[in-house]
C-alpha positions as CSV (number, residue, x, y, z in Angstrom):
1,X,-11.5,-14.9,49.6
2,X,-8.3,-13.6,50.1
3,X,-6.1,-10.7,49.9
4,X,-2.4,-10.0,49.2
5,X,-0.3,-6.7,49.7
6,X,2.9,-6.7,47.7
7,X,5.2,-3.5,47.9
8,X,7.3,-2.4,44.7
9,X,10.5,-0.9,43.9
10,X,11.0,2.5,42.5
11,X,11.7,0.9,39.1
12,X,8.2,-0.8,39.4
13,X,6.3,2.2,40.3
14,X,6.4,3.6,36.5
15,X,4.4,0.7,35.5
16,X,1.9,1.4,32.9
17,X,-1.9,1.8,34.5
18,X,-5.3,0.9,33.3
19,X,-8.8,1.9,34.8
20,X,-10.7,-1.6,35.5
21,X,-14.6,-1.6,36.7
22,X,-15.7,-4.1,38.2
23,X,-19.9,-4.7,38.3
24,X,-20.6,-6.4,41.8
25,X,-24.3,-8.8,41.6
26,X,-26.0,-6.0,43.7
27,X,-24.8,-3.5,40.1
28,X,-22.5,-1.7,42.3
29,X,-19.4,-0.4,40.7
30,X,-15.7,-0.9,42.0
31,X,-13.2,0.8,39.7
32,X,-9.5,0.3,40.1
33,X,-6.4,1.0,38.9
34,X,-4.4,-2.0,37.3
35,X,-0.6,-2.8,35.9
36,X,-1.2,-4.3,32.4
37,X,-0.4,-7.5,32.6
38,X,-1.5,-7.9,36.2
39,X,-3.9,-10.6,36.5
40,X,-7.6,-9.5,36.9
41,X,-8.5,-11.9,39.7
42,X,-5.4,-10.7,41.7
43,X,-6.4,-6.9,41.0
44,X,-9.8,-7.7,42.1
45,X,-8.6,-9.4,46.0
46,X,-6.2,-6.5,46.0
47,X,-9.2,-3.8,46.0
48,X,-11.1,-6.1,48.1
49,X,-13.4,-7.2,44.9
50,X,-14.9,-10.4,46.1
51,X,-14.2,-12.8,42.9
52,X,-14.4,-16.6,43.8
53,X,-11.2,-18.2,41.4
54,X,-10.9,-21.7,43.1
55,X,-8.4,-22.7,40.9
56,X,-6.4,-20.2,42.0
57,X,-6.3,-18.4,38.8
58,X,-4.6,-21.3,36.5
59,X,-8.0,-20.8,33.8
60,X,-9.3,-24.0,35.1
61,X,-12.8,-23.7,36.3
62,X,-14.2,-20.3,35.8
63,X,-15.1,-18.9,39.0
64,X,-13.9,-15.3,38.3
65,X,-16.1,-15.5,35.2
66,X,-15.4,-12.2,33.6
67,X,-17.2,-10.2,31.0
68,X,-16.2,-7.8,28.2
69,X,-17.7,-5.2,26.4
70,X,-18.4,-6.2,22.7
71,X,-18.8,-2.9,20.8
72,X,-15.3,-2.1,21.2
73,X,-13.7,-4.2,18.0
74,X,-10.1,-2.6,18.7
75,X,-10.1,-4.4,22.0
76,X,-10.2,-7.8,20.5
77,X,-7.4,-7.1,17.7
78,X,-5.5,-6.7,20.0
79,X,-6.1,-9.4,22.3
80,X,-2.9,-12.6,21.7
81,X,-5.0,-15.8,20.9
């Protein structure tokens, strides 16, 4: 587990936002702002979110298993395949 600080540049800092929860084992909740676009498991060792991701992130052997709600139809339509 690892964490990373990055700084941004005026330009950057009107990226668009989203709120992200993340549900810890022990049910505690950790929510965070995020850049859309950002990946999740870097947003997560940014807010100190302990998330495994032994790949590194490349999709590759699902350590940062995440889950999504499934009542929310909109948020799948609008997911790229």
């Amino acid at each position: 587990f690892s964490t990373t600080t990055t700084t941004t540049t005026p330009e950057e800092e009107d990226n668009e936002t989203v709120p992200i929860t993340f549900i810890n084992p022990d049910e505690t909740e950790v929510t965070v702002e995020a850049e859309i676009g950002e990946h999740l498991l870097d947003v997560a060792h940014a807010h100190n979110v302990e998330l495994e991701g032994a790949c590194g992130g490349e999709l590759a052997c699902s350590t940062c298993h995440l889950i999504f709600p499934t009542d929310n139809p909109e948020l799948w339509e609008s997911l790229p395949e």
